[in-house]
Every structure is written in C-alpha cells, then in structure tokens.
VMD Tcl script that builds the backbone (N, CA, C; Angstrom):
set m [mol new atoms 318]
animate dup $m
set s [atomselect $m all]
$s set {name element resname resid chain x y z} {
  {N N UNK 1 A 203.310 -63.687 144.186}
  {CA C UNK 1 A 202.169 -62.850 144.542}
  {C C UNK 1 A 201.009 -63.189 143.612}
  {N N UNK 2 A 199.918 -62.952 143.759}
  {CA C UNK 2 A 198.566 -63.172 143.372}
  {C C UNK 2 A 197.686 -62.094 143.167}
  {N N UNK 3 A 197.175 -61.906 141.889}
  {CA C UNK 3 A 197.132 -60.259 141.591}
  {C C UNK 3 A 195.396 -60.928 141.104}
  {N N UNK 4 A 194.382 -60.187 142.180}
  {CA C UNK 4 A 193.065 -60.494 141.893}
  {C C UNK 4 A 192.712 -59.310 141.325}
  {N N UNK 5 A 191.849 -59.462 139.976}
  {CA C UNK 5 A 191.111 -58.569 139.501}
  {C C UNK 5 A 189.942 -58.696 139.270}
  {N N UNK 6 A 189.562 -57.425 139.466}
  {CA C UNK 6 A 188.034 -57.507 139.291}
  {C C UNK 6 A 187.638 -56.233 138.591}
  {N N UNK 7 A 186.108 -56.135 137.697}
  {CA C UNK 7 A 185.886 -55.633 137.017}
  {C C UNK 7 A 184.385 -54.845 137.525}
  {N N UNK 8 A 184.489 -53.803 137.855}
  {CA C UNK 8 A 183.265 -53.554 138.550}
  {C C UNK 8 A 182.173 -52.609 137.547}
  {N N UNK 9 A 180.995 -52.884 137.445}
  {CA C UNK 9 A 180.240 -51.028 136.895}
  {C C UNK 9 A 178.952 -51.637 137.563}
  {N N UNK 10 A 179.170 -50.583 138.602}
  {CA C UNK 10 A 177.189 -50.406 139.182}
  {C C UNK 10 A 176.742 -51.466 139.878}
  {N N UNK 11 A 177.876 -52.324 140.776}
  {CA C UNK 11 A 177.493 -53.185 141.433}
  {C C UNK 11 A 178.212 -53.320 143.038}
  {N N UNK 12 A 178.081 -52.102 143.646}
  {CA C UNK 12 A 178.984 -52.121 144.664}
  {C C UNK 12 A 178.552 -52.786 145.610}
  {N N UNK 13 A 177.250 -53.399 146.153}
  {CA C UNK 13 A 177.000 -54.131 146.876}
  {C C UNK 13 A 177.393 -55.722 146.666}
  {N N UNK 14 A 177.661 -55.796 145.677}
  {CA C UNK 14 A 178.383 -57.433 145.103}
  {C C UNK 14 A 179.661 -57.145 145.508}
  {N N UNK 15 A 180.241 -55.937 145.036}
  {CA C UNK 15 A 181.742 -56.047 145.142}
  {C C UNK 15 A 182.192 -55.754 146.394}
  {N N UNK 16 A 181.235 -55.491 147.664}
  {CA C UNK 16 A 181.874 -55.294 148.815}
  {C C UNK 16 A 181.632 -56.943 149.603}
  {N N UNK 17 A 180.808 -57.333 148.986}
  {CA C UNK 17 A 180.505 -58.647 149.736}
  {C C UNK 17 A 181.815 -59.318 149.150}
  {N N UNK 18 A 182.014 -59.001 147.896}
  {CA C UNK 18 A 183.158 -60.255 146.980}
  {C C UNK 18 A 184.575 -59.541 148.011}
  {N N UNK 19 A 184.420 -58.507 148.362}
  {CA C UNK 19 A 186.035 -58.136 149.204}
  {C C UNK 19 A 185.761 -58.493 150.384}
  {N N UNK 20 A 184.677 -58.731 150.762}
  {CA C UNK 20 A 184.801 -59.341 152.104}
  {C C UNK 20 A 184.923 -60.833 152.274}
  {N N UNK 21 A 184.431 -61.204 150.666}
  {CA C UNK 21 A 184.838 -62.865 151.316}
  {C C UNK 21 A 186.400 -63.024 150.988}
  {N N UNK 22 A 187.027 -62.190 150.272}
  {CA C UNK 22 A 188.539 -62.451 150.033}
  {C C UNK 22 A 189.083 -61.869 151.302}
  {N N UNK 23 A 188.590 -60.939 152.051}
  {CA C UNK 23 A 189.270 -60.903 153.483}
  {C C UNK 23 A 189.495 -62.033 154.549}
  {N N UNK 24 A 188.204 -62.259 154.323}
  {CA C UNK 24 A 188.102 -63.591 155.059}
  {C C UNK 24 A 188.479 -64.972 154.953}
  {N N UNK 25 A 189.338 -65.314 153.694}
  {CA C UNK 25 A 190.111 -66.383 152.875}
  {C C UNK 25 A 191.365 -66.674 153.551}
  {N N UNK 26 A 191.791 -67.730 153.877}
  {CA C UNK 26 A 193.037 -67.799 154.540}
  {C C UNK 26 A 193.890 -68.187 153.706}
  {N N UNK 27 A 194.743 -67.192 153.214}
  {CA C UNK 27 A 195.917 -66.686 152.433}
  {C C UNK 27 A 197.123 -67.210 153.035}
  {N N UNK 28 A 198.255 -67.579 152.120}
  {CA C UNK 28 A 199.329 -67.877 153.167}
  {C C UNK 28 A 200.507 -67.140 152.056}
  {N N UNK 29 A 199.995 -66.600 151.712}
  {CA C UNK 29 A 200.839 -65.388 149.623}
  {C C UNK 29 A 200.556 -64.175 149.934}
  {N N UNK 30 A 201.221 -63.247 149.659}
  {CA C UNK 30 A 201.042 -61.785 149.436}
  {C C UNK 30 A 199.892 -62.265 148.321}
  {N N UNK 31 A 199.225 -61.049 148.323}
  {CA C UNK 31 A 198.181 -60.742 147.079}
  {C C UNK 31 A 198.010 -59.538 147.180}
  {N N UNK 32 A 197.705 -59.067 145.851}
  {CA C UNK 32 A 197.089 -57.739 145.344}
  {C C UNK 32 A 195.563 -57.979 145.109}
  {N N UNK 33 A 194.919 -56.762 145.259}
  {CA C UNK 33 A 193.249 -56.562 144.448}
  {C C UNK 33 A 193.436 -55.982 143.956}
  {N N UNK 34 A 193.152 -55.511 142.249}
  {CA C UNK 34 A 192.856 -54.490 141.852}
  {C C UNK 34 A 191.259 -54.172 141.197}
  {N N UNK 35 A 190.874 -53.395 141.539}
  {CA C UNK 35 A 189.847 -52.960 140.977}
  {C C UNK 35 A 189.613 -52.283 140.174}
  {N N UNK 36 A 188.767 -52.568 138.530}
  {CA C UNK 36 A 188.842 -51.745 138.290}
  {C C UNK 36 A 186.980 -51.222 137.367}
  {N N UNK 37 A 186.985 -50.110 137.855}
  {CA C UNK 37 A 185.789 -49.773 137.775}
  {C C UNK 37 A 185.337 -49.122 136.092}
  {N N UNK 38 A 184.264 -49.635 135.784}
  {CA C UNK 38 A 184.340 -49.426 134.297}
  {C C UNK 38 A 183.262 -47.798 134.107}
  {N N UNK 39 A 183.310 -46.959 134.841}
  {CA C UNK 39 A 182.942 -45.631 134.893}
  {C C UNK 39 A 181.287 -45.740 135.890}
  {N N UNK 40 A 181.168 -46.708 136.857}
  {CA C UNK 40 A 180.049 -46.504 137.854}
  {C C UNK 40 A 179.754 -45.562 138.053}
  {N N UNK 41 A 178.421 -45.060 138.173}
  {CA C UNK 41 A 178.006 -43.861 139.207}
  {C C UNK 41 A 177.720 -44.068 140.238}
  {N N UNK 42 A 178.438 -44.884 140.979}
  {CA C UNK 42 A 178.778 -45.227 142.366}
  {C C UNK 42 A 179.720 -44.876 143.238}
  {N N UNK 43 A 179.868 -44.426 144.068}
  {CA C UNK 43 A 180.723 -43.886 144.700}
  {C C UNK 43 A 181.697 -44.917 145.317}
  {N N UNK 44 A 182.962 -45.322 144.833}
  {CA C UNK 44 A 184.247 -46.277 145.235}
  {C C UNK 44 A 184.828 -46.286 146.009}
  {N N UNK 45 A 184.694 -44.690 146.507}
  {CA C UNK 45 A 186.117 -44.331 147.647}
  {C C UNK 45 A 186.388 -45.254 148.595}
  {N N UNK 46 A 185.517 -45.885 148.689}
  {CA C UNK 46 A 185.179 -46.296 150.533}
  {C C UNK 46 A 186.046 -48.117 150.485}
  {N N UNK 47 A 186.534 -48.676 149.085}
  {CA C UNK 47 A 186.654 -49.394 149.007}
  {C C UNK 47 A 188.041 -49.895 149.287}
  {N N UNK 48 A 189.162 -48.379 149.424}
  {CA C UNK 48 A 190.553 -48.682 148.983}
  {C C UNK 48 A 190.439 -49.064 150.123}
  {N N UNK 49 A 191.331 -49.932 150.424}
  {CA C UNK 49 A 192.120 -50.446 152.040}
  {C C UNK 49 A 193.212 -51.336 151.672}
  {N N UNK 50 A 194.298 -50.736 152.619}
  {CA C UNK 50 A 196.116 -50.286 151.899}
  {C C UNK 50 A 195.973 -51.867 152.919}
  {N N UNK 51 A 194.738 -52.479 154.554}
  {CA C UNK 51 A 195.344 -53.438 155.037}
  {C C UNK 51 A 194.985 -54.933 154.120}
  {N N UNK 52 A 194.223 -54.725 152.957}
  {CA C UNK 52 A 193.773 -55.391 151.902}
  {C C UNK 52 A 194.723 -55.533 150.623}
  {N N UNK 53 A 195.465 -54.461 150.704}
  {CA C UNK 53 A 196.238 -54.405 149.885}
  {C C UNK 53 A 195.041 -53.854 148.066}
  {N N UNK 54 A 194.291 -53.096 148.272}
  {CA C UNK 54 A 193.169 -52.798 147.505}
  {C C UNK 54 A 193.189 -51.428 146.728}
  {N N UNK 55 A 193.891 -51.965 145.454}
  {CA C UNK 55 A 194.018 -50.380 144.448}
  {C C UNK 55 A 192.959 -50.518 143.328}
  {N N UNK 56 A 192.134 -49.436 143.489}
  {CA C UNK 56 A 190.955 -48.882 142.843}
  {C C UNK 56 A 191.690 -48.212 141.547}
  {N N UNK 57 A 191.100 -48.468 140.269}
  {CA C UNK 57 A 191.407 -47.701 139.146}
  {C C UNK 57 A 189.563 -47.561 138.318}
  {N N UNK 58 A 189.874 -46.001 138.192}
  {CA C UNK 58 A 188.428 -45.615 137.943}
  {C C UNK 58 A 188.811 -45.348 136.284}
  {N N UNK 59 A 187.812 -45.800 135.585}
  {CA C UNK 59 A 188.256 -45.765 134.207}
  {C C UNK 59 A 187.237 -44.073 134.015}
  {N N UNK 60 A 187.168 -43.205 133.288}
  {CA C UNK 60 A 186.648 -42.053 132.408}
  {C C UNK 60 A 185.287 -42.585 132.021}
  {N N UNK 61 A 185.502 -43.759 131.500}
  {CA C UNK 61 A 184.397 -44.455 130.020}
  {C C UNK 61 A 184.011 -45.807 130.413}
  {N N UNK 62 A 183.276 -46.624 129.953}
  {CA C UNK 62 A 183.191 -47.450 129.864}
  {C C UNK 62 A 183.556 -48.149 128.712}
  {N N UNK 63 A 185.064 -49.036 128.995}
  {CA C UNK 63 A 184.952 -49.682 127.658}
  {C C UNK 63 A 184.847 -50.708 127.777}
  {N N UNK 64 A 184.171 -51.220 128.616}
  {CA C UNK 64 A 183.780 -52.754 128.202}
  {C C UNK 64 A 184.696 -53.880 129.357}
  {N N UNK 65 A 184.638 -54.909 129.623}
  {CA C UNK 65 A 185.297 -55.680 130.160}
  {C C UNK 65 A 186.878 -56.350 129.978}
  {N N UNK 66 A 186.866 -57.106 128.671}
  {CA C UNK 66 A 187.828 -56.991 128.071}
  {C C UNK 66 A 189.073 -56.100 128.390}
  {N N UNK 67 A 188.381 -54.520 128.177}
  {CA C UNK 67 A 189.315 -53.357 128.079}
  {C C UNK 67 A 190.032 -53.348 129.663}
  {N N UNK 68 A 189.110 -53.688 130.274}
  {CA C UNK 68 A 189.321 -53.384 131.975}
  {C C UNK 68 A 189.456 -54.101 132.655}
  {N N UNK 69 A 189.664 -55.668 132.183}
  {CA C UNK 69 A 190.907 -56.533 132.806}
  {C C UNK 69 A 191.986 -56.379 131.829}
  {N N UNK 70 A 192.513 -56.362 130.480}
  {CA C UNK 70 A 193.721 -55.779 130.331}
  {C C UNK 70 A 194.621 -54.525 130.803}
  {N N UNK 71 A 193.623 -53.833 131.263}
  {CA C UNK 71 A 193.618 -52.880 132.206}
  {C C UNK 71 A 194.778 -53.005 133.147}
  {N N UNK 72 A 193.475 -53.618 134.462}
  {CA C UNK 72 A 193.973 -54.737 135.281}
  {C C UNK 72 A 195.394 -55.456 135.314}
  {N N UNK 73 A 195.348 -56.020 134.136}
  {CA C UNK 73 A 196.205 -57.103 134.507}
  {C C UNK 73 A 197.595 -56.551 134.176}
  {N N UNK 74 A 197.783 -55.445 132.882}
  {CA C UNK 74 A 198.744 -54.505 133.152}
  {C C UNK 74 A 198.970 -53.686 134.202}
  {N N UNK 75 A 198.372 -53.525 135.343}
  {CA C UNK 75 A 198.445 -52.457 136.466}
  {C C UNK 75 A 199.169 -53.411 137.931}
  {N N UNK 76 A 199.020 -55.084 137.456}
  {CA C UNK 76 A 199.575 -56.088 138.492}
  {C C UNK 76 A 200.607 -56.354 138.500}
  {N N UNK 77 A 200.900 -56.781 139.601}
  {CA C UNK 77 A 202.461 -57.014 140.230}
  {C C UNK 77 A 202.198 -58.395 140.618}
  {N N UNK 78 A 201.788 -59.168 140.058}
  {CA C UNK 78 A 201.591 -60.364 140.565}
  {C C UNK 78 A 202.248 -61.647 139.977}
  {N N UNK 79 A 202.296 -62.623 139.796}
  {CA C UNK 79 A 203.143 -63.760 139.289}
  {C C UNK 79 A 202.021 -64.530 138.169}
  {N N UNK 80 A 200.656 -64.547 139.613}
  {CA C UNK 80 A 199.437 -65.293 138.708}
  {C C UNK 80 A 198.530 -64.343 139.110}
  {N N UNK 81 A 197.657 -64.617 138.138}
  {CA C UNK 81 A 196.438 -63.173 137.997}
  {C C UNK 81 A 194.888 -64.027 138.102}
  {N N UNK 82 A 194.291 -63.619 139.141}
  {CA C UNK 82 A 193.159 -64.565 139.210}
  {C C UNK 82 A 192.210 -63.347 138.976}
  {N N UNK 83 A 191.300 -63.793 138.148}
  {CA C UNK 83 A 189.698 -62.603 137.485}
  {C C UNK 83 A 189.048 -63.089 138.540}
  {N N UNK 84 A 187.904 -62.358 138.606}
  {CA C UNK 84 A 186.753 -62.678 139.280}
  {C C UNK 84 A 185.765 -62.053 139.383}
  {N N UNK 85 A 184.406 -62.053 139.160}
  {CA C UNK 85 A 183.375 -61.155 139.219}
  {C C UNK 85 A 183.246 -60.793 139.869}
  {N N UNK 86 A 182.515 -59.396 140.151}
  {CA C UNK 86 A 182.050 -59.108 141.709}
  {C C UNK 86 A 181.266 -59.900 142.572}
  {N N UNK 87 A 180.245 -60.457 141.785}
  {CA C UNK 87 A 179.366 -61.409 142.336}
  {C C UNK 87 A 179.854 -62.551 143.165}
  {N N UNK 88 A 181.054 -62.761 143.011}
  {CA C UNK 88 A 181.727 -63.990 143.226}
  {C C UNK 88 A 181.989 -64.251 145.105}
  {N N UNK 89 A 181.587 -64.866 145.533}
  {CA C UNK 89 A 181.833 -64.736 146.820}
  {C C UNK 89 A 182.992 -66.242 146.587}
  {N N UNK 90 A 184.206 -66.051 147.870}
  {CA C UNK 90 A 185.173 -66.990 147.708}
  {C C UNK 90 A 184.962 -67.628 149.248}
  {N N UNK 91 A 185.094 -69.107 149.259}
  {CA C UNK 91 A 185.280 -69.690 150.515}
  {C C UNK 91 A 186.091 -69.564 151.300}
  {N N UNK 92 A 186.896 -70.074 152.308}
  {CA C UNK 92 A 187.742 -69.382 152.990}
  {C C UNK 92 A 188.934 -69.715 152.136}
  {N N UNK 93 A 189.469 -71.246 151.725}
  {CA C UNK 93 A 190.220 -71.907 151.167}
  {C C UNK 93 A 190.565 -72.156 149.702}
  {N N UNK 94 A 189.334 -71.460 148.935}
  {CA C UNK 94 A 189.567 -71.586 147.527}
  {C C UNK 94 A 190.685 -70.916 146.783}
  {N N UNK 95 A 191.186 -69.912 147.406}
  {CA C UNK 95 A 192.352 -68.868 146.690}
  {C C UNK 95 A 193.820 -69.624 147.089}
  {N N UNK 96 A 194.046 -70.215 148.031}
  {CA C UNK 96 A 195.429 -70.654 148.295}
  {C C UNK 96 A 194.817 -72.342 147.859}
  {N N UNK 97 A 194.332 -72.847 147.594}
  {CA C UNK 97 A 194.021 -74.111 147.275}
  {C C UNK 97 A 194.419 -74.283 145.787}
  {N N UNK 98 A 193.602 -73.005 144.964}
  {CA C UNK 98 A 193.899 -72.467 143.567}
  {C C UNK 98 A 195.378 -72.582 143.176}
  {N N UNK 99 A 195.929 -72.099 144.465}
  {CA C UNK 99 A 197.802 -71.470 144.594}
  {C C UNK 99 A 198.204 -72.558 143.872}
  {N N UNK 100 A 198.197 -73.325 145.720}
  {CA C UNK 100 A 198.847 -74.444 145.634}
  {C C UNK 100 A 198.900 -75.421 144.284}
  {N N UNK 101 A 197.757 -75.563 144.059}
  {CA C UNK 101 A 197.836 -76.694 142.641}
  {C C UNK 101 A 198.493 -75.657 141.325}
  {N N UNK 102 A 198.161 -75.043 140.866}
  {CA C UNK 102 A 198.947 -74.008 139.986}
  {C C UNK 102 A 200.698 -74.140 140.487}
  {N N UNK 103 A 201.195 -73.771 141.679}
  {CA C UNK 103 A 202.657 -74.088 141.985}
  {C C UNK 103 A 203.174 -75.686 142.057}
  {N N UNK 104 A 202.072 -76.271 141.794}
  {CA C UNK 104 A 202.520 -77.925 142.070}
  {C C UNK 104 A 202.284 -78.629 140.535}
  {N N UNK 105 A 201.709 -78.136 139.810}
  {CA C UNK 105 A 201.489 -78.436 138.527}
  {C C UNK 105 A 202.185 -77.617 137.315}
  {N N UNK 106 A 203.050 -76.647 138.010}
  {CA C UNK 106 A 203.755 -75.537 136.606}
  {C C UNK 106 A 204.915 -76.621 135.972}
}
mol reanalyze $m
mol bondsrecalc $m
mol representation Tube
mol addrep $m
C-alpha cells in the first residue's frame, strides 16, 4: 500500500485540485491519503471521501510541518509513504511509475 501525505494550512483550493489529480492517476495499489491539516481556518469537511480512501486529521495548533508529516506518517498503513504538497498536481502515471521503480530497485 502507498500512504500519501499531505500537509495542508489555508490552502484548500490547492489541495482539492492536488486530490483531484490523484483521483485521476491510474493506480494499480491500494493507497491511502492522509491529510493532515496544520489548524486552517478553512473548512475540511468536504474533503473526506471513504471512495478515495481520504482520512483528514485536524491538528488543535499549528506546529509546523515537520510535526505534521510525522504526524502523518505515524497515522499510515502503508508500506511506502509518498509526501506531497498541496500544490502538487500529479499526472496520470507518476504515482504507480514511482511504485514500480521503488519495487524493482528495493
């Protein structure tokens, strides 16, 4: 499995575009998203989707990035843990392309 994290504060229009280009990625792996939000005053709700496989963790505080991919990456069930900004828009092929060479090179 493939446990994407991301680190969000105050950028939900990046981070819905960045989940939409990982929807649109042709996956051939279970994957996780986790999100995790570093105390936005943005409203998140709208983001979980169970057919995305997309768990939201809202931090209290902001502590920083660092804090909230260790966060993250303790909250994954994944094998390999791919970061990514919100900003990040993904091609269709870059996430199982990523896979593949990572499982062909371990």
């Amino acid at each position: 499995m493939i446990s994407i994290i991301i680190v969000n504060y105050n950028v939900k229009d990046y981070l819905l575009q960045c989940l939409n280009s990982i929807k649109k990625s042709k996956l051939n792996n279970e994957y996780e998203i986790i999100v995790i939000d570093n105390n936005s005053s943005e409203d998140l709700c709208e983001i979980e989707d169970s057919s995305l496989n997309i768990k939201l963790y809202q931090l209290r505080k902001n502590y920083g990035f660092a804090y909230a991919v260790n966060y993250g990456i303790r909250k994954s069930a994944g094998g390999h843990i791919l970061l990514l900004n919100p900003d990040t828009l993904i091609k269709e092929d870059t996430i199982q392309t990523l896979y593949n060479y990572l499982e062909s090179n371990l």
